[in-house]
PDB file of N, H, CA, C and O in Angstrom:
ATOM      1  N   UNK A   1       2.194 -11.948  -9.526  1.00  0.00           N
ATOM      2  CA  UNK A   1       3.473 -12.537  -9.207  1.00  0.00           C
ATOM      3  C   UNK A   1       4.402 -11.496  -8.569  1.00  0.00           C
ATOM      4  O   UNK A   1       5.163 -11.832  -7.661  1.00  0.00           O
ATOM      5  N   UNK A   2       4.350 -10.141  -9.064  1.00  0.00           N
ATOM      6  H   UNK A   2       3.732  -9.868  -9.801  1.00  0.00           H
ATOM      7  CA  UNK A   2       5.139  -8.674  -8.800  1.00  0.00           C
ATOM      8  C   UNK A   2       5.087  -8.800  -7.061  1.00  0.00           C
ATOM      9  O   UNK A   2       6.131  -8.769  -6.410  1.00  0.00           O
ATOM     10  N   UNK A   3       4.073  -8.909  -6.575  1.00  0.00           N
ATOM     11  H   UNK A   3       3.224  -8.935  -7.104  1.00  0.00           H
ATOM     12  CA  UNK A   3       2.965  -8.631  -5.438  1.00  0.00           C
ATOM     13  C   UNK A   3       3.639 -10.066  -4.372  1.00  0.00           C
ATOM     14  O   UNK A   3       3.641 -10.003  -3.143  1.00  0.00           O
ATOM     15  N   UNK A   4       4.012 -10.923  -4.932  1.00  0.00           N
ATOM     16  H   UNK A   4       4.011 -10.974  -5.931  1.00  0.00           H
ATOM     17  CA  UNK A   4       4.511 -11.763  -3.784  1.00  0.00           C
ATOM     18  C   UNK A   4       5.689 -11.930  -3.536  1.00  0.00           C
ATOM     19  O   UNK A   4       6.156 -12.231  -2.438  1.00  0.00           O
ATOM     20  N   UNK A   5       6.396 -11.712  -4.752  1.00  0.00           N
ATOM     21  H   UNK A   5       6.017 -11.468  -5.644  1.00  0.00           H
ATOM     22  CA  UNK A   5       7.513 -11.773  -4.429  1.00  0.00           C
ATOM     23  C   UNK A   5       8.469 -10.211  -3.798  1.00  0.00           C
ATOM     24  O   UNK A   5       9.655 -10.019  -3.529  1.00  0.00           O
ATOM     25  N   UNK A   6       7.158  -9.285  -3.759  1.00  0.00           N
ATOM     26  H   UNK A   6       6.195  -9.441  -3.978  1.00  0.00           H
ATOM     27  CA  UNK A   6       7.852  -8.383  -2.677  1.00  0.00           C
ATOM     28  C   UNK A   6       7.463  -8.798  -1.346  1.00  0.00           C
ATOM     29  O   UNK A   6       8.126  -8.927  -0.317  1.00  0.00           O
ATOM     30  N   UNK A   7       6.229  -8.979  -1.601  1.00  0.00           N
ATOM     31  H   UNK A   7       5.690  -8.874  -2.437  1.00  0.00           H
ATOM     32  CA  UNK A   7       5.508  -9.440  -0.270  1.00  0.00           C
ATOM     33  C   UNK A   7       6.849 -10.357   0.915  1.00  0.00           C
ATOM     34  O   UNK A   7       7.363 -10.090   2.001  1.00  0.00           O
ATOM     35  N   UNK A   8       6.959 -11.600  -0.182  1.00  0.00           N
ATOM     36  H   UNK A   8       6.541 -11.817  -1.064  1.00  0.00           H
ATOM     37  CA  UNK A   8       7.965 -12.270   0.934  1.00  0.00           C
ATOM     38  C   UNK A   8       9.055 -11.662   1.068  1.00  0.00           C
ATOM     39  O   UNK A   8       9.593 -11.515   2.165  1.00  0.00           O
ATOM     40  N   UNK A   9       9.757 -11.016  -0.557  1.00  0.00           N
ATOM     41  H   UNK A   9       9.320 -11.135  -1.448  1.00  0.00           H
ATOM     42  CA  UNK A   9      10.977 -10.500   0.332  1.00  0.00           C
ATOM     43  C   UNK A   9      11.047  -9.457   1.586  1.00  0.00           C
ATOM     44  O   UNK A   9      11.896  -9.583   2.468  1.00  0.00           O
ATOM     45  N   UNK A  10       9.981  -8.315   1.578  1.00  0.00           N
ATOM     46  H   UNK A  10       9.291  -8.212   0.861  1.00  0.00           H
ATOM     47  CA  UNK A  10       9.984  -7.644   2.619  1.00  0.00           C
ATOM     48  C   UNK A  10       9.543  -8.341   3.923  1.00  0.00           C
ATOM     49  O   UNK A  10       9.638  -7.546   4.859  1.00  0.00           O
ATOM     50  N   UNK A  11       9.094  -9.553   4.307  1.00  0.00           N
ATOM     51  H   UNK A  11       9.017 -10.199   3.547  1.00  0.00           H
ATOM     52  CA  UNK A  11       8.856 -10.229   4.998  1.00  0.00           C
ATOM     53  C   UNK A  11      10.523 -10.768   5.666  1.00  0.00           C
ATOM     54  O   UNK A  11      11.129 -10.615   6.726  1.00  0.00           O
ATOM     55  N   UNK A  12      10.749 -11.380   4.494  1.00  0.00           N
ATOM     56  H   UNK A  12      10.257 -11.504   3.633  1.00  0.00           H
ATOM     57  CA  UNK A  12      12.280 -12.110   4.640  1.00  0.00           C
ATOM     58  C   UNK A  12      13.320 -11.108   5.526  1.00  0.00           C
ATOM     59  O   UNK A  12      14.268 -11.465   6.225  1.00  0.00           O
ATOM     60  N   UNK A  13      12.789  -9.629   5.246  1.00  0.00           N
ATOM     61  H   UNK A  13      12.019  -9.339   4.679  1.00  0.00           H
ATOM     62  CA  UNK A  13      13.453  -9.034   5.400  1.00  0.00           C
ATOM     63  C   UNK A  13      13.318  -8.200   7.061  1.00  0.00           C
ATOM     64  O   UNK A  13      14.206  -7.407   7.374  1.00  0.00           O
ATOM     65  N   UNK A  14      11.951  -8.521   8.190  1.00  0.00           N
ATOM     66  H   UNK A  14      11.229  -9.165   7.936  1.00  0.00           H
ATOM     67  CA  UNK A  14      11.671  -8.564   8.680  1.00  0.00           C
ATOM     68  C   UNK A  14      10.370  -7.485   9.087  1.00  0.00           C
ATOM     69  O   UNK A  14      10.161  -7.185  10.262  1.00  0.00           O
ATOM     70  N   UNK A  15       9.510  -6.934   7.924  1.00  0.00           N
ATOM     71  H   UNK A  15       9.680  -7.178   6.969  1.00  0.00           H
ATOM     72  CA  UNK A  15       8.693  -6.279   7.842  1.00  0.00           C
ATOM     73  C   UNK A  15       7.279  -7.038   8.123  1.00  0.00           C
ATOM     74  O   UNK A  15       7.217  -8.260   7.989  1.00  0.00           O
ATOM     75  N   UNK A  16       6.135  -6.263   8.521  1.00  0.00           N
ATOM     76  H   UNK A  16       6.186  -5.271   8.630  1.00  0.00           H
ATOM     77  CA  UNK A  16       5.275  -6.836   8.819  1.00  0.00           C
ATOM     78  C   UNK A  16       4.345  -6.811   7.239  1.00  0.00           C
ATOM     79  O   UNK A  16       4.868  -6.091   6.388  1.00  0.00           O
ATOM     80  N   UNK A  17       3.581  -7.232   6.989  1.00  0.00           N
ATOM     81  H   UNK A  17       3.156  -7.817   7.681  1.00  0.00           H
ATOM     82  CA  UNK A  17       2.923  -7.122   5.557  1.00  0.00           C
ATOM     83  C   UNK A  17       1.630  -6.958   5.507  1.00  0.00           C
ATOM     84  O   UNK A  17       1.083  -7.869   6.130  1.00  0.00           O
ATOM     85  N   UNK A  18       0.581  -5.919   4.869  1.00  0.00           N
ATOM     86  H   UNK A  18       1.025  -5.180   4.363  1.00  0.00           H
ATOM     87  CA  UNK A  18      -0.273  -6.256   4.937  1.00  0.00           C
ATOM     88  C   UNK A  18      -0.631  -5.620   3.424  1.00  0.00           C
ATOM     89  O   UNK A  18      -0.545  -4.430   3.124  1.00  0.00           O
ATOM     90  N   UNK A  19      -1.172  -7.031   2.301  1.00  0.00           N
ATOM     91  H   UNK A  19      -1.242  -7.998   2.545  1.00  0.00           H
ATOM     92  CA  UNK A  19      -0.977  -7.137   0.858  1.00  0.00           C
ATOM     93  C   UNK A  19      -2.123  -7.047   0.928  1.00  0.00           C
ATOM     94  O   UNK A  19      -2.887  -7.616   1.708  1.00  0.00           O
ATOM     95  N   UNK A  20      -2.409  -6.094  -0.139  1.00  0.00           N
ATOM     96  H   UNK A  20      -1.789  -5.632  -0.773  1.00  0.00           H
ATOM     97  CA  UNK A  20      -4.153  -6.067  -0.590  1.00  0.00           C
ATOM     98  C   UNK A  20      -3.869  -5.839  -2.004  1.00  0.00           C
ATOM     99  O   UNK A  20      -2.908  -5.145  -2.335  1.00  0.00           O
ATOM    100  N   UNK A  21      -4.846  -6.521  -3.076  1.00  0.00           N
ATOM    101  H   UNK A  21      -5.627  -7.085  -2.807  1.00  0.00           H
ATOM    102  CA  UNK A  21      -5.249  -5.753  -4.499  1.00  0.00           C
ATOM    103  C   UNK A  21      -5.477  -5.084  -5.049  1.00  0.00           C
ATOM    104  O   UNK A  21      -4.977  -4.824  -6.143  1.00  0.00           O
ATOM    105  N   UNK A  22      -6.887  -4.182  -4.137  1.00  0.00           N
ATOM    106  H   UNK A  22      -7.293  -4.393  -3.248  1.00  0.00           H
ATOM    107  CA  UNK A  22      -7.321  -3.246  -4.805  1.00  0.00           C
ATOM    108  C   UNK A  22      -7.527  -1.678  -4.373  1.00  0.00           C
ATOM    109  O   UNK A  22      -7.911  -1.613  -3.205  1.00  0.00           O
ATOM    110  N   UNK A  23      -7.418  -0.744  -4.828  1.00  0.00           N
ATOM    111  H   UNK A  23      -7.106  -0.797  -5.777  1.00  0.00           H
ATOM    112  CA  UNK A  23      -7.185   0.724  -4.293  1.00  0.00           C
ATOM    113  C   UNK A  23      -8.328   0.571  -2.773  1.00  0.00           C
ATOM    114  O   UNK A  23      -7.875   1.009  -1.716  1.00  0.00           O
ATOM    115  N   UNK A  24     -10.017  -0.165  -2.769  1.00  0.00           N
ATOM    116  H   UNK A  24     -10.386  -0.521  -3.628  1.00  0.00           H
ATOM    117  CA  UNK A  24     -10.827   0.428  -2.182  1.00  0.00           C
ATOM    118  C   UNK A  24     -10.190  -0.255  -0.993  1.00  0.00           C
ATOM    119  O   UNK A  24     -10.032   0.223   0.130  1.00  0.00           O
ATOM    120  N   UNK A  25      -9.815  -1.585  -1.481  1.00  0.00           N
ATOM    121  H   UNK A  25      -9.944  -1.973  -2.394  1.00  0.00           H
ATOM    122  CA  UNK A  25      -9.450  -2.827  -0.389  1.00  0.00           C
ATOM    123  C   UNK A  25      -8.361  -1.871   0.682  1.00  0.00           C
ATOM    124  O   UNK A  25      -8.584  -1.728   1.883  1.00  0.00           O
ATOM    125  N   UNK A  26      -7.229  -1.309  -0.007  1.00  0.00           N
ATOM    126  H   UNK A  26      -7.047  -1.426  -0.984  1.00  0.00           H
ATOM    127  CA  UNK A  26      -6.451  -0.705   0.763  1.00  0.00           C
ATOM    128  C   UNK A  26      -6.952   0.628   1.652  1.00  0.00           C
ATOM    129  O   UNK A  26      -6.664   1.086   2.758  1.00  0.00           O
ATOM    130  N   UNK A  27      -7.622   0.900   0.845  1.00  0.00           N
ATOM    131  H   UNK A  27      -7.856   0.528  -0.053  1.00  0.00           H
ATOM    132  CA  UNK A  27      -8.143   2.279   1.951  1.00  0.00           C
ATOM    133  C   UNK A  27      -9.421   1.661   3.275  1.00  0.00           C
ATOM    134  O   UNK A  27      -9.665   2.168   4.370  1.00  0.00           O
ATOM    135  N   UNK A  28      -9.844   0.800   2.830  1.00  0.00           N
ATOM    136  H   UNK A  28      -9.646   0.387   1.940  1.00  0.00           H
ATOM    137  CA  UNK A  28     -10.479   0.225   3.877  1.00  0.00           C
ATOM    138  C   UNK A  28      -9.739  -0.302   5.226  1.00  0.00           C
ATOM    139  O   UNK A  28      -9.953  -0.215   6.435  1.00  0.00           O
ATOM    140  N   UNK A  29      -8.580  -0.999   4.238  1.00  0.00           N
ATOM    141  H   UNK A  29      -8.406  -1.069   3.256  1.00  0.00           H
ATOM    142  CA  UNK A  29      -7.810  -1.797   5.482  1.00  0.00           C
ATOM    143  C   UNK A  29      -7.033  -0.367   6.268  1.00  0.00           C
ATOM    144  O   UNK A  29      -6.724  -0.744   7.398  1.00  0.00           O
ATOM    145  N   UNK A  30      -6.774   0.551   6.148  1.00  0.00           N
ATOM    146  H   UNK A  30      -7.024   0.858   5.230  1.00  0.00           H
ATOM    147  CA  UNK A  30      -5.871   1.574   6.124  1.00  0.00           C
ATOM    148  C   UNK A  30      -7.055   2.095   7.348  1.00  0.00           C
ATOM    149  O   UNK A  30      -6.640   2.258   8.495  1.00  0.00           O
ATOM    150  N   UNK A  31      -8.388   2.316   7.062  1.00  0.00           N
ATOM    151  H   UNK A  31      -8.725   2.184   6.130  1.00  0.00           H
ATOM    152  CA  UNK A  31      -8.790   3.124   7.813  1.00  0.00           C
ATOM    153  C   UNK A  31      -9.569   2.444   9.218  1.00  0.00           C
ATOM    154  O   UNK A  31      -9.821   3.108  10.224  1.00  0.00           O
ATOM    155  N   UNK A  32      -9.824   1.263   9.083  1.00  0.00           N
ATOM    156  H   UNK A  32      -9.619   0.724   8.266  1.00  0.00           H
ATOM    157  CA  UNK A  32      -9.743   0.186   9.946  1.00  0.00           C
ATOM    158  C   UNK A  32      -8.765   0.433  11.266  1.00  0.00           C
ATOM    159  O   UNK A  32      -9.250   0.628  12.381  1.00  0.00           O
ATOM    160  N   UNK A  33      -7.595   0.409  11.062  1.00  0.00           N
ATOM    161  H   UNK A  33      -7.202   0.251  10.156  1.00  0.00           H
ATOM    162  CA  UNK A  33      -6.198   0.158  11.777  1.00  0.00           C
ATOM    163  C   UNK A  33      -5.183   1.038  11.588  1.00  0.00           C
ATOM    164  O   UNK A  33      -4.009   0.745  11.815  1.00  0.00           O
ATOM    165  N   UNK A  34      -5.555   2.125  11.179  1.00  0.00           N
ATOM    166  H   UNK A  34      -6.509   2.363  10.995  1.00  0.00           H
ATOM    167  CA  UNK A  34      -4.857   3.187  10.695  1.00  0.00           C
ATOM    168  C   UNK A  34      -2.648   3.191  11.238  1.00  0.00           C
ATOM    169  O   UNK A  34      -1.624   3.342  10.571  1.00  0.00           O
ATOM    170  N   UNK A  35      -3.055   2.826  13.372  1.00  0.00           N
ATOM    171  H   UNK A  35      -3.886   2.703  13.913  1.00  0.00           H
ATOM    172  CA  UNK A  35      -1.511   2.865  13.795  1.00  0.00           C
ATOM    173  C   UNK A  35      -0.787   1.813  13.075  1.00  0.00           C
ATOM    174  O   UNK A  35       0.443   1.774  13.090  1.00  0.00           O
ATOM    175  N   UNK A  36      -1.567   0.884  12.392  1.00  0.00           N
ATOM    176  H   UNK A  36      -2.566   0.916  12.380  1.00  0.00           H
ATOM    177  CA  UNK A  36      -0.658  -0.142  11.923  1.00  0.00           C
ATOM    178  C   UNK A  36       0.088  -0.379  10.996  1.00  0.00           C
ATOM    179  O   UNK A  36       0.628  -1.458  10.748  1.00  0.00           O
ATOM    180  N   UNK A  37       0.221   1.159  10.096  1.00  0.00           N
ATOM    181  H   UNK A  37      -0.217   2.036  10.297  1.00  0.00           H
ATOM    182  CA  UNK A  37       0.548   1.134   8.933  1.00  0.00           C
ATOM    183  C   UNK A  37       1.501   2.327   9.108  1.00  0.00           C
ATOM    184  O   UNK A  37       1.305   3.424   9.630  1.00  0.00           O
ATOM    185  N   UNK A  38       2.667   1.760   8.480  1.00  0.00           N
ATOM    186  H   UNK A  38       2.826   0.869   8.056  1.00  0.00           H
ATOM    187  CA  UNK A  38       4.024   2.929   8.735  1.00  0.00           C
ATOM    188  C   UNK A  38       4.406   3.483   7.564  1.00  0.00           C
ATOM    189  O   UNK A  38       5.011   4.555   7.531  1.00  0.00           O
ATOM    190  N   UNK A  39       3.928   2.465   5.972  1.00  0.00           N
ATOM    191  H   UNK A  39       3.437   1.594   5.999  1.00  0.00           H
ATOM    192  CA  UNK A  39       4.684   3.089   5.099  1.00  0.00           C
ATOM    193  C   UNK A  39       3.959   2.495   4.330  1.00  0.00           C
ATOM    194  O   UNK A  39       3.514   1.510   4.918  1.00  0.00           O
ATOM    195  N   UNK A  40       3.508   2.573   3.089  1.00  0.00           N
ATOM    196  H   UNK A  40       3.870   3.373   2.611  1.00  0.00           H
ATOM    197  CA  UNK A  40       2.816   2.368   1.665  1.00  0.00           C
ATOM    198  C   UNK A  40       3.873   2.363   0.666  1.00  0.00           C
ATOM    199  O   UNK A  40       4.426   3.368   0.218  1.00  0.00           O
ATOM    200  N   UNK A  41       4.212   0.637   0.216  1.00  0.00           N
ATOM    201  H   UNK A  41       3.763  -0.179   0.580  1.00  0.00           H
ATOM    202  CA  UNK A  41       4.252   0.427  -1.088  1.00  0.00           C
ATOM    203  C   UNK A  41       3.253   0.493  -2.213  1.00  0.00           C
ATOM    204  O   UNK A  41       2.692  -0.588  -2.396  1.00  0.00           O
ATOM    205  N   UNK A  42       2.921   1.352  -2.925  1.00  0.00           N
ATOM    206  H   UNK A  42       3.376   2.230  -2.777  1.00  0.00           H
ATOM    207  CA  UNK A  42       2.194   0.623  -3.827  1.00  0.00           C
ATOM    208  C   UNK A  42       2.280   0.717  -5.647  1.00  0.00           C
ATOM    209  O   UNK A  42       3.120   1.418  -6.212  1.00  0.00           O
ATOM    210  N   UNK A  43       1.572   0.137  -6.157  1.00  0.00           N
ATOM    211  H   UNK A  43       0.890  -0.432  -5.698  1.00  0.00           H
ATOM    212  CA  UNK A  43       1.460  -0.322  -7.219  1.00  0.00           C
ATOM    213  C   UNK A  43       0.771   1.223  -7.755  1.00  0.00           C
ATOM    214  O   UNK A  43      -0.100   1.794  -7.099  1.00  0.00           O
ATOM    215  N   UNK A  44       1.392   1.826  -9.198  1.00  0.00           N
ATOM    216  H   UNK A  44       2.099   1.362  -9.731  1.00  0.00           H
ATOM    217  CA  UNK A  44       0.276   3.197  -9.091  1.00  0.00           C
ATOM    218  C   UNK A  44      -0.906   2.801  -9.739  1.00  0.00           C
ATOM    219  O   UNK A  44      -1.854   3.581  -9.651  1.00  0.00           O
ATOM    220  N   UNK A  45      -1.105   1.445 -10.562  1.00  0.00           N
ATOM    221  H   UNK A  45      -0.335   0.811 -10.634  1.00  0.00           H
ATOM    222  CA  UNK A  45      -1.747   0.938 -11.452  1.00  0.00           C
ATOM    223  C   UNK A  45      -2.943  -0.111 -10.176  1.00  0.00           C
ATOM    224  O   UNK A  45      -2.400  -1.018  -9.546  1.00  0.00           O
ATOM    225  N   UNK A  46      -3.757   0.033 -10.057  1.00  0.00           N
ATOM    226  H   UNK A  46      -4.198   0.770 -10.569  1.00  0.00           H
ATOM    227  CA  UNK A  46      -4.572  -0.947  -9.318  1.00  0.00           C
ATOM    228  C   UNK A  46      -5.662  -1.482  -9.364  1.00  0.00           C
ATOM    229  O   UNK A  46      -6.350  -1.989  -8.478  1.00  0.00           O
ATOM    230  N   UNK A  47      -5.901  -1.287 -11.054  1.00  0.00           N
ATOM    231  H   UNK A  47      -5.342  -0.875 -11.774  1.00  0.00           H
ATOM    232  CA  UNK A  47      -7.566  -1.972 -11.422  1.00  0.00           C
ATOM    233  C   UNK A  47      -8.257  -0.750 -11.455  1.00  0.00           C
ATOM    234  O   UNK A  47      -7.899   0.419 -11.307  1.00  0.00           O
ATOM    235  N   UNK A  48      -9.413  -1.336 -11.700  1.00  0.00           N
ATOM    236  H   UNK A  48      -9.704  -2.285 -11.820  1.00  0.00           H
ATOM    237  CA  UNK A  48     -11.071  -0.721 -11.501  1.00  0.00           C
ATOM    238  C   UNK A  48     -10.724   0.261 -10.045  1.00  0.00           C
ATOM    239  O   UNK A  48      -9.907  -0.284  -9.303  1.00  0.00           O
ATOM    240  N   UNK A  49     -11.059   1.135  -9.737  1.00  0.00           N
ATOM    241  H   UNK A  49     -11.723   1.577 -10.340  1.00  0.00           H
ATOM    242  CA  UNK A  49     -11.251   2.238  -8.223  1.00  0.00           C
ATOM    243  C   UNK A  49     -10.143   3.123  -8.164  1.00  0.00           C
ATOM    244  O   UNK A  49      -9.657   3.761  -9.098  1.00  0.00           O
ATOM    245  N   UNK A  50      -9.748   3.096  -6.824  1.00  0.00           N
ATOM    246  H   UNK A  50     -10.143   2.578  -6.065  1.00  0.00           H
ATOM    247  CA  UNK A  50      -8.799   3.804  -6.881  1.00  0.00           C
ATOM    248  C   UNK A  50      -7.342   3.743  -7.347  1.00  0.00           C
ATOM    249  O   UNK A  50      -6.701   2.714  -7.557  1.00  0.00           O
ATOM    250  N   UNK A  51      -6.896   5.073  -7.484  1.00  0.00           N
ATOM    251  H   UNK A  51      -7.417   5.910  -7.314  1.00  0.00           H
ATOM    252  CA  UNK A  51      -5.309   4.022  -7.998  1.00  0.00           C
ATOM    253  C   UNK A  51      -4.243   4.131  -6.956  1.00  0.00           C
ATOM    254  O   UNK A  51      -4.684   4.755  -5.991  1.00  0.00           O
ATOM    255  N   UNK A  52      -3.183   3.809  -6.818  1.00  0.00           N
ATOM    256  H   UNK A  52      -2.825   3.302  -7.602  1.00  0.00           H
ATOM    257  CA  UNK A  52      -2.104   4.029  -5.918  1.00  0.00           C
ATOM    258  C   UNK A  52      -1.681   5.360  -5.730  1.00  0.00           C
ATOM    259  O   UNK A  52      -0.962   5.399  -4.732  1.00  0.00           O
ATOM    260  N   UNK A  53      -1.837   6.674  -6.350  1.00  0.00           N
ATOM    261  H   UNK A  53      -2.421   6.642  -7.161  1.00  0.00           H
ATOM    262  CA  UNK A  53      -1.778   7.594  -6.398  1.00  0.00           C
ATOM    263  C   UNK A  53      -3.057   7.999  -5.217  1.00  0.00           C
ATOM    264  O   UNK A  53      -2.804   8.478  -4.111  1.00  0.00           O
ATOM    265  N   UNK A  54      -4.551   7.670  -5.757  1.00  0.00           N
ATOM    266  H   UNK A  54      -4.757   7.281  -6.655  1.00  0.00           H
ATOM    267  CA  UNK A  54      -5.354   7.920  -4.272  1.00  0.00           C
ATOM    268  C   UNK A  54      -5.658   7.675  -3.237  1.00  0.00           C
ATOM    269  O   UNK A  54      -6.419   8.182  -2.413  1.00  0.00           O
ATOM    270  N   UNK A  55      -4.779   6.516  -3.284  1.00  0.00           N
ATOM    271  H   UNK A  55      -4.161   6.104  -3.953  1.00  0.00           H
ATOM    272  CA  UNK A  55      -4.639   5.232  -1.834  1.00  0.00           C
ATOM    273  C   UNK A  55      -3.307   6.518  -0.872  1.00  0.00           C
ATOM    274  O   UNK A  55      -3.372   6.983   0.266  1.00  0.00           O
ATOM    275  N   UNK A  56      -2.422   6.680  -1.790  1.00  0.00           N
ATOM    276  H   UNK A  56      -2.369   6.303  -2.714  1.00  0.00           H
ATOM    277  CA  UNK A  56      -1.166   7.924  -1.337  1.00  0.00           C
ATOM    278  C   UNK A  56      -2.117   8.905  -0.755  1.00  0.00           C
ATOM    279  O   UNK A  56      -1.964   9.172   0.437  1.00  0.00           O
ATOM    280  N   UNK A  57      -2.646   9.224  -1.119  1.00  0.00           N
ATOM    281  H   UNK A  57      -2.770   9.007  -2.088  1.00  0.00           H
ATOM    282  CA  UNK A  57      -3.129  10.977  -1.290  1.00  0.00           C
ATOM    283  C   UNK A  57      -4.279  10.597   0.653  1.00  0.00           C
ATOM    284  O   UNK A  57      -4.276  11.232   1.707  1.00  0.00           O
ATOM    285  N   UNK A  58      -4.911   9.540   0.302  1.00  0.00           N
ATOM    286  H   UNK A  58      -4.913   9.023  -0.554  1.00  0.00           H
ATOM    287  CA  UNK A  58      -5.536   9.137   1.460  1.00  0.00           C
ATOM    288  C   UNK A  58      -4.905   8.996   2.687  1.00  0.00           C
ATOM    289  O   UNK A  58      -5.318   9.518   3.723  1.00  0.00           O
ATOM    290  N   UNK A  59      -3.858   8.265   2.592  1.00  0.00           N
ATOM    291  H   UNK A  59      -3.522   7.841   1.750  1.00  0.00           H
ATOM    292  CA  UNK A  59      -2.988   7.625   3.548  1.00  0.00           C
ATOM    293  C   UNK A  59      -2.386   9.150   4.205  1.00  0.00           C
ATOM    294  O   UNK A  59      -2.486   9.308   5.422  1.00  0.00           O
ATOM    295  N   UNK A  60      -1.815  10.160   3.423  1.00  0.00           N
ATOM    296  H   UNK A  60      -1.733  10.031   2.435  1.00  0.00           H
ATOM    297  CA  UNK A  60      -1.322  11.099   3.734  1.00  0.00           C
ATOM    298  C   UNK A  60      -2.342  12.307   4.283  1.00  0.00           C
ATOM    299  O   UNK A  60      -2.031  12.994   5.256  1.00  0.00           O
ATOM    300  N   UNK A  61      -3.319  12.450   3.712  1.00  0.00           N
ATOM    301  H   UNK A  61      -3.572  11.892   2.921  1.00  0.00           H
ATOM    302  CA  UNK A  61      -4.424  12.961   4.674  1.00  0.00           C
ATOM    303  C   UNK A  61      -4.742  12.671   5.700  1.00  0.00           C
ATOM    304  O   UNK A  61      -5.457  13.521   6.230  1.00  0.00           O
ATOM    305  N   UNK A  62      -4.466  11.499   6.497  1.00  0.00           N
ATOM    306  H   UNK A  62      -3.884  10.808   6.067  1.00  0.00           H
ATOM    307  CA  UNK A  62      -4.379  11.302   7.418  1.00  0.00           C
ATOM    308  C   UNK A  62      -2.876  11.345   8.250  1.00  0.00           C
ATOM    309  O   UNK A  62      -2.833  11.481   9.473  1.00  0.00           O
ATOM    310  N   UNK A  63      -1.857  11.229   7.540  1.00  0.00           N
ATOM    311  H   UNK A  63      -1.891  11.118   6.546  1.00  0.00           H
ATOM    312  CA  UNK A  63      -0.460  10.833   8.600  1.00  0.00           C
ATOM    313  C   UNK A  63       0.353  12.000   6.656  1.00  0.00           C
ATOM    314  O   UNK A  63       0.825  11.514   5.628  1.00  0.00           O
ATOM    315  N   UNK A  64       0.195  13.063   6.925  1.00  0.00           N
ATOM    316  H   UNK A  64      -0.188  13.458   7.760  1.00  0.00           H
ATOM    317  CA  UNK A  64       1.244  14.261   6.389  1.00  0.00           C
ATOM    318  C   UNK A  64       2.173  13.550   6.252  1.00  0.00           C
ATOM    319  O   UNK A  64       1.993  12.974   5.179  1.00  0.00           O
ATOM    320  N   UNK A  65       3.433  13.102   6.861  1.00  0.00           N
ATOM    321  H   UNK A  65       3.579  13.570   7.733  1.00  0.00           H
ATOM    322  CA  UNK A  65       4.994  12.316   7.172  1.00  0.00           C
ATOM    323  C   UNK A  65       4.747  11.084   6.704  1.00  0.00           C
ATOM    324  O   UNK A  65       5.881  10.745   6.366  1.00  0.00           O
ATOM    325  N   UNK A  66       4.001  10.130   6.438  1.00  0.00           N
ATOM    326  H   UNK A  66       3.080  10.405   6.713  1.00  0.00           H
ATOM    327  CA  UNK A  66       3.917   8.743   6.332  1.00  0.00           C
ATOM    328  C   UNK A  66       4.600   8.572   4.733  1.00  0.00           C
ATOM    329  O   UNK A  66       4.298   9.111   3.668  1.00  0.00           O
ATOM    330  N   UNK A  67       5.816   7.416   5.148  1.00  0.00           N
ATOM    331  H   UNK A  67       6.062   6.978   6.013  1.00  0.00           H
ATOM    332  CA  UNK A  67       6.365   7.198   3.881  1.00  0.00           C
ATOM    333  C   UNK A  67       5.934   6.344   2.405  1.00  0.00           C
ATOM    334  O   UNK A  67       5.741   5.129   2.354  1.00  0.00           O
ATOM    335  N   UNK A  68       5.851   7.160   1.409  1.00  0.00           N
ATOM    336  H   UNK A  68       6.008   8.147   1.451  1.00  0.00           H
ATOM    337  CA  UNK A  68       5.457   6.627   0.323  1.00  0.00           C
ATOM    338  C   UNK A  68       6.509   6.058  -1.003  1.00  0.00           C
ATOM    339  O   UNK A  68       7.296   6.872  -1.485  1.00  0.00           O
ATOM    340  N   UNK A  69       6.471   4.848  -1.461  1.00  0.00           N
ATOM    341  H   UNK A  69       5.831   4.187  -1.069  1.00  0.00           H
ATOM    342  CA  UNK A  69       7.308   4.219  -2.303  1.00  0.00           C
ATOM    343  C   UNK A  69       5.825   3.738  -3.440  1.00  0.00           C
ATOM    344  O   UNK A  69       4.947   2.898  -3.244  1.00  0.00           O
ATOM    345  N   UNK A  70       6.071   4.766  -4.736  1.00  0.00           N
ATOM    346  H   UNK A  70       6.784   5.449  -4.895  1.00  0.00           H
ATOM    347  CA  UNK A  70       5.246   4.479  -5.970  1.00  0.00           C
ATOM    348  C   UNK A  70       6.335   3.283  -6.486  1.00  0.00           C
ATOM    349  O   UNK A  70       7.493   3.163  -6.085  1.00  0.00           O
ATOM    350  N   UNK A  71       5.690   2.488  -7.417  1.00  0.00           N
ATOM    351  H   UNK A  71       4.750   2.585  -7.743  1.00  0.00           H
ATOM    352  CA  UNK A  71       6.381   1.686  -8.172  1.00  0.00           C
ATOM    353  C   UNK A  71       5.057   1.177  -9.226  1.00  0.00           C
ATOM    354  O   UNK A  71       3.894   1.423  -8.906  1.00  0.00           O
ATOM    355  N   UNK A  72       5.339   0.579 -10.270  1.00  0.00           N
ATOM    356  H   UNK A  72       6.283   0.379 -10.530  1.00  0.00           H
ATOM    357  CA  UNK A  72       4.538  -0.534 -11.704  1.00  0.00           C
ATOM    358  C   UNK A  72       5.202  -0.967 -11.872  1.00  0.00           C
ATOM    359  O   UNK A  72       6.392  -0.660 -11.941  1.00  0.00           O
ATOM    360  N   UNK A  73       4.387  -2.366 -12.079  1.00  0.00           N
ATOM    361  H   UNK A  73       3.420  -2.616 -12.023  1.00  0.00           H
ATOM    362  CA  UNK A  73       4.587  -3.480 -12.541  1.00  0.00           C
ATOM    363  C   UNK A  73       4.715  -3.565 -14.820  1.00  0.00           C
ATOM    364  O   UNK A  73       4.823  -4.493 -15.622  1.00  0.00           O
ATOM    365  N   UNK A  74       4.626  -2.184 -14.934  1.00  0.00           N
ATOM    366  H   UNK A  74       4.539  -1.430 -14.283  1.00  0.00           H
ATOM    367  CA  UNK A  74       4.204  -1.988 -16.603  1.00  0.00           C
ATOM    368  C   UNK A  74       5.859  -1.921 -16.788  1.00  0.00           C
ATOM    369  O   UNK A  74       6.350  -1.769 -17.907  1.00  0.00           O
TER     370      UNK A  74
END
């Protein structure tokens, strides 16, 4: 529920969105399309794999400057 209702508000708000579940899901989509991604919200908590902390650590190995916003849902 955490997950959509940012989803739309940052939408509402005129951001582009691209919502995934799970740590591997995000690093996949991340490395796929890498220019398409400007900034990482995430969850630090993300199941089974990776956590939002190594989805960060990834994202920034690739783009040093790329902005990061940790947050839980706990």
């Amino acid at each position: 529920m955490i997950l959509l209702d940012i989803e739309n508000s940052l939408r509402e708000a005129g951001f582009e969105v691209i919502a995934v579940l799970k740590g591997l899901e995000a690093i996949a989509t991340f490395d796929r399309e890498p220019e398409r991604v400007a900034a990482l919200l995430t969850d630090i908590r993300l199941g089974d794999g990776p956590t939002g902390w190594d989805v960060a650590r990834h994202l920034r190995a690739a783009n040093p400057t790329m902005p990061v916003i940790y947050m839980s849902g706990d």
